[in-house]
C-alpha positions in Angstrom: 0.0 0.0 0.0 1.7 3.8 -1.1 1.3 6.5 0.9 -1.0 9.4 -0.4 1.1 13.0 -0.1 -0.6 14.0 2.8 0.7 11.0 4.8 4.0 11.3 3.3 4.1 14.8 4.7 2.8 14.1 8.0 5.5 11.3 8.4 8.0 14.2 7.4 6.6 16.5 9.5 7.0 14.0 12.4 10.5 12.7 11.4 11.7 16.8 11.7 9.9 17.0 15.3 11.8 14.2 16.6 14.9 15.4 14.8 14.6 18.5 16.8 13.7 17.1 20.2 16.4 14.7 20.2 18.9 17.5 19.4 18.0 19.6 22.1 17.8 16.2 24.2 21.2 15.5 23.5 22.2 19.3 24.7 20.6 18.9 27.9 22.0 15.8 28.6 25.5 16.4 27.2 25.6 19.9 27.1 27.2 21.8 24.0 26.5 19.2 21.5 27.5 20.8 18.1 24.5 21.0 15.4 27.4 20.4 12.8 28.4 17.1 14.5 25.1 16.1 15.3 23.8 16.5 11.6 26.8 14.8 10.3 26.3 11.9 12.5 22.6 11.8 11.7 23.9 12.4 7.6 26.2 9.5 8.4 23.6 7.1 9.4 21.4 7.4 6.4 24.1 6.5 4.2 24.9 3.4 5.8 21.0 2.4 6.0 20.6 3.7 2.6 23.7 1.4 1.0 23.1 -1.5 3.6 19.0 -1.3 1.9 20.6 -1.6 -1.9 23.7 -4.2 -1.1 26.1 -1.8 -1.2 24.6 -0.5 -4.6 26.1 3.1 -5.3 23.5 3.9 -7.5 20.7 2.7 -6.2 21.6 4.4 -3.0 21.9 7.9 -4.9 18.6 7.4 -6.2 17.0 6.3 -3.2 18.6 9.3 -1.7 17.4 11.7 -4.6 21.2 12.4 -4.9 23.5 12.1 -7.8 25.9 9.5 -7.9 28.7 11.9 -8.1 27.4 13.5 -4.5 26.5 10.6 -2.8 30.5 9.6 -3.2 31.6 12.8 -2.0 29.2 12.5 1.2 30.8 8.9 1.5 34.5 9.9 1.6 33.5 12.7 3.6 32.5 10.3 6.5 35.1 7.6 5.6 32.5 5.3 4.3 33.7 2.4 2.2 31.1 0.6 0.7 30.9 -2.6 -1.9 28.6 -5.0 -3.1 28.0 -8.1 -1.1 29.7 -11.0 -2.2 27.6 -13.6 -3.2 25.6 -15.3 -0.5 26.5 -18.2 1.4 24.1 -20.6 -0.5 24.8 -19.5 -3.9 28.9 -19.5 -3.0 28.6 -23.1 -1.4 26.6 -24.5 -5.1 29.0 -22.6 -7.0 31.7 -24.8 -5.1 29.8 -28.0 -5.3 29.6 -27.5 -9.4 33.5 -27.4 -9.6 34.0 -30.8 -7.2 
């Protein structure tokens, strides 16, 4: 089932609540968190869901991301993020080595 545009923006407008109350949660509790390093973090983490969603799929990650390949790359080497398509799964890896015995 898709989400009509007024759910979508609802779920947005909720998502940027929480954003905001966990910020100022964090300064309370930590005092002086930087918004810089607390966006980054926060930037950091949708990468690494975004890529871990597509396999480690560059592409597919950009798109998902409404980024272009190009920036999505940038952002990665900008948090150190190393990212490559899983290897074949276990299954498939152990009939491939059955085949050749």
């Amino acid at each position: 089932m898709f989400r009509t545009d007024s759910q979508t923006e609802k779920s947005l407008a909720k998502i940027h609540e929480s954003l905001v109350i966990n910020y100022l949660a964090a300064n309370l509790n930590f005092r002086n968190v930087p918004l810089k390093e607390f966006m980054d973090d926060f930037e950091k983490k949708i990468l690494l869901a975004s890529l871990h969603q597509t396999n480690g799929n560059q592409k597919k990650a950009a798109v998902m991301l409404s980024l272009k390949p190009t920036a999505l790359f940038e952002k990665m080497r900008k948090h150190g993020i190393r990212a490559r398509r899983k290897k074949l799964s276990e299954k498939t890896t152990a009939e491939h080595i059955q085949k050749k015995e």
